[in-house]
Each structure stands twice: as structure tokens, then as C-alpha cells.
N, C-alpha and C positions, 0 to 999 in steps of 0.2 A: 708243458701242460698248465703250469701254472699260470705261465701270460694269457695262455688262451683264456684261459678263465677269467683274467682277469679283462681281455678281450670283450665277451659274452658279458660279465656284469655290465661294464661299459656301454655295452651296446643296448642293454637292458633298461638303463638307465635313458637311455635317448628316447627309447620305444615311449617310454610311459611319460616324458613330457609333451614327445611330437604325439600320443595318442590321446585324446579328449578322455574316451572311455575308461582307461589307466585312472582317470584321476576322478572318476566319479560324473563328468560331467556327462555321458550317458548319449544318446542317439533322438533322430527326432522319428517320430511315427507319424505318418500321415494315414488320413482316410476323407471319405468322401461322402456328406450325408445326400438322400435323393429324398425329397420328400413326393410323396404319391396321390394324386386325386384331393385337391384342397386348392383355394384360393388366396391363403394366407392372410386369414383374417387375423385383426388386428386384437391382442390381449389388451388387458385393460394399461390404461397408458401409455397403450405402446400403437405407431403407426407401422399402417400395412404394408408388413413384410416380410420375406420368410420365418417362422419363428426360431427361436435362439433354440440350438440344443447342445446338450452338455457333455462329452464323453471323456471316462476317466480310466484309467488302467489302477487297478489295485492291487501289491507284490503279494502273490499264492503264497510264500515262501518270504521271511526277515531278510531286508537288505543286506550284503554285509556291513556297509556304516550307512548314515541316516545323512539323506541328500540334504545338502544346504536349503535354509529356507531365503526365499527370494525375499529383497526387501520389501516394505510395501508400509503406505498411512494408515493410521487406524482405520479399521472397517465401519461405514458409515451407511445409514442409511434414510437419508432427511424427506422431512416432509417439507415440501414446496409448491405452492399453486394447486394446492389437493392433490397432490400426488408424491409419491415415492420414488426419488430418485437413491440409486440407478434403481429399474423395475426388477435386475435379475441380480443378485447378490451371490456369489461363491465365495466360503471361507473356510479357514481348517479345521476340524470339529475342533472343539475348546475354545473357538475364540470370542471376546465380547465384542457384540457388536452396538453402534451407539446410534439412538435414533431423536437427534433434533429436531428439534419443530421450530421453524424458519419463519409458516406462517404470520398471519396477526389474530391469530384465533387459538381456541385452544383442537385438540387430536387428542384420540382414546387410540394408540398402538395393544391390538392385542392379536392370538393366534392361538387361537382352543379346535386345532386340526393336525393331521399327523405330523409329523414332525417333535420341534420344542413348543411346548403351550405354556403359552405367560398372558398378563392382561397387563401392561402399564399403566389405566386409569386414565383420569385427565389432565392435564398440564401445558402449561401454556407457552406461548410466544417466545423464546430467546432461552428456552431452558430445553434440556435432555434429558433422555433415559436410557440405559442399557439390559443388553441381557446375553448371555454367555450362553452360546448352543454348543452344549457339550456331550451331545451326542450326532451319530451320521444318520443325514436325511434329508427331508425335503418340506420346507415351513413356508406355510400359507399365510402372509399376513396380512392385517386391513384393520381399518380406524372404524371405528364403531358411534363416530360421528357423521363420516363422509363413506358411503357405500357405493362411491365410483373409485376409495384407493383400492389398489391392491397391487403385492409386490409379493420375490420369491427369495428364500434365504435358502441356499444350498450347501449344507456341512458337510464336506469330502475328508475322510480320512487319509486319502493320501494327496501328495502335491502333485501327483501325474495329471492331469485334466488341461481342458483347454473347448474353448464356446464355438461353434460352431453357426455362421452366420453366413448374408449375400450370398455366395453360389456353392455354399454349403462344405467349399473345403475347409479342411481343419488339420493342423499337425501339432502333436503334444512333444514339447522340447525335452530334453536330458533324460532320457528313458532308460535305466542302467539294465544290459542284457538281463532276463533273466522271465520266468512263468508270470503273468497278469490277468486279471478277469478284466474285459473289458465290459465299460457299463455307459447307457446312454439314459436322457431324462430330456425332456420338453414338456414343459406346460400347455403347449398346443397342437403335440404329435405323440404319436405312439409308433414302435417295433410292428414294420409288419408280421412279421415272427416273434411276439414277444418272448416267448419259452427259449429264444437262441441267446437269450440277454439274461445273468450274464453269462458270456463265454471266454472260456480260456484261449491266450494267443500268448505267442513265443515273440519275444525280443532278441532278436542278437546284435555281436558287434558293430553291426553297421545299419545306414538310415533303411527302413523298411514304410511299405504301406500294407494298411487292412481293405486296402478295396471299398467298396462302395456299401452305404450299410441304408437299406431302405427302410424308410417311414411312411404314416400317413396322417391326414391331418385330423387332429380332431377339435373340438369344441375347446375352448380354454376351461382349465380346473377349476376359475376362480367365478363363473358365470355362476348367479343365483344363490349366491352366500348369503345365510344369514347375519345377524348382530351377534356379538357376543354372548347375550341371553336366550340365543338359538330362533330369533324369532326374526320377522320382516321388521326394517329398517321404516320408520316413523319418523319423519323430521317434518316441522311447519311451513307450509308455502311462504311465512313471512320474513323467514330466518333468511337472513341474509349470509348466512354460513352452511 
């Protein structure tokens, strides 16, 4: 009885290095965004193409331990040739994000819209400013000089997500079995069933798909924004900025 056992641990122990899941590393989910009746028009800065959307699974229930966090550079988000790159930003609530200005001019980075609301003010050429989104959501921002930027900061509490782009498949890696509210975001689409967002879906031991999750397109978020002082954007025909 005792070898046996000692059999079984053994074998136990095989399971959980030849099993990914055993050690945290978790399953991949796939689904399939469609988006519905739209041309895929282009958001600001961005050429016409399906637009980006976002979906992220979030644990109903505490992990049992807290999945590794992927490496990655600081989170950046620069101003360049009047615009924002990259235009879609995802980061982990709590983190700072830094936003240089590359430019030869100066940029007023601010964001007084749901999300985190800050105003970084003016500053110039070859210098930066940060700001630390440390709460979950979705941040509209835009320079209060130049009323063609505009970009998106999206603060996920958890690390399950993954962009869904081209022919709209998506799969989110190391998913550890277990209850998720799955949740989707586009700046230029909407749930054609909003009310099913979010929904709760099951992960288990092995790779799974959620099937096809239909959209439709709509008008971008960032169309018709005012300035920071809530008012229409004023700049001189002579400005060469």
C-alpha cells in the first residue's frame, strides 16, 4: 500500500509539470467578434479599418494565487506629428502612464471625461508628464492645443484581455479554470445586445471558445469634443501649430 502511494504521488507529480493548468499557466479562450451594418470608419488617427475592440474576462471569485504579471516597457503614450501614438492604450489599473511630447511645439494633454480626469497644462518639446490611472475604465484624451489628437487609455483590473482586430478573431491566453464576467469595449462599436455585456461564462481545464459575439458600428466617442474649458476649439489661421 505504501509503494502504491508512493506510486500515485509520483505520478502526481508528473501530471502537474506535463500539465500547463497545474502550474498556473491557465488555457487560451477564443471568440470571434462580427461587427454588423457599418463601413468601418476611420477614428481619429486611425486608418479605415475594422475598429479595435477589447474583451476581457474578470475572476467572479479570488484566484487562488495572483497569475504572473507579463513583462512589458513602461507604458507610454507620445505625442508625434499631432497625434497619439499608439491611439488605443490598455494598462493595469494602478499604472503610470508617461506621455512625451516628441513634437517641436508645445501640447496641453488633458481628459475631463469619464474615466481618470487630469489636465497636464502646457509643456514643451523633449520633456514629459505622467499620470497614474488608478481606477478601472475608459479615458478619453486630447490636447487642448490640437483638436484633430485624440487617443484611448483603457485601465483593466485584471490581466485576462486581449484586442481584437482584421477579421475580428481573438483569443485571451493563460485563463485559469474557473467563473468570469466576460466584457467587451470599442470606441467605434457597440453590443448588439448591450444588457448580455457583462455575462458570466465558465472556463475549464481545457482551450474553449465563446463563439461569435456580435456588434454594430457606431459613430466614434471622440467626434465633436470640446476643449478643456468645455467650449469649441479656437486656434488662428496663421498658427502654424
Amino acid at each position: 500500500m505504501v509503494r502504491r502511494i508512493f506510486r500515485l504521488m509520483r505520478l502526481g507529480i508528473w501530471v502537474a509539470v506535463l500539465n500547463p493548468v497545474a502550474w498556473g499557466q491557465g488555457v487560451d479562450v477564443s471568440m470571434k467578434i462580427a461587427i454588423r451594418g457599418g463601413h468601418h470608419s476611420a477614428g481619429a488617427g486611425k486608418p479605415s479599418s475594422m475598429p479595435d475592440v477589447v474583451v476581457w474576462l474578470s475572476p467572479v471569485q479570488p484566484l487562488p494565487s495572483k497569475p504572473p504579471s507579463a513583462p512589458h516597457a513602461p507604458y507610454r503614450l507620445m505625442q508625434k506629428n499631432k497625434e497619439f501614438e499608439p491611439h488605443l492604450l490598455v494598462v493595469p489599473t494602478g499604472t503610470n502612464v508617461e506621455f512625451p511630447n516628441t513634437d517641436p511645439f508645445f501640447h496641453n494633454v488633458f481628459s475631463l471625461f469619464n474615466g481618470k480626469r487630469f489636465d497636464l497644462g502646457l509643456y514643451e518639446s523633449g520633456t514629459s508628464r505622467s499620470v497614474r490611472f488608478d481606477r478601472e475604465g475608459v479615458s478619453y484624451i486630447f490636447c487642448n492645443i490640437h483638436p484633430e489628437m485624440g487617443a484611448v487609455v483603457l485601465a483593466l483590473s485584471t490581466p485576462f484581455y486581449a484586442i481584437a482586430h482584421g477579421t475580428g478573431g481573438v483569443v485571451i491566453h493563460g485563463v485559469p479554470p474557473g467563473s468570469y464576467k466576460l466584457q467587451v469595449w470599442s470606441e467605434q462599436a457597440k453590443a448588439v445586445n448591450p444588457s448580455a455585456f457583462p455575462r458570466v461564462v465558465q472556463v475549464s481545464t481545457s482551450d474553449a471558445s465563446l463563439g461569435e459575439i456580435d456588434m454594430e458600428e457606431t459613430s466614434s466617442s471622440m467626434n465633436g469634443h470640446k476643449n478643456k474649458f468645455g467650449e469649441e476649439y479656437h486656434q488662428a489661421p496663421e498658427s502654424p501649430y
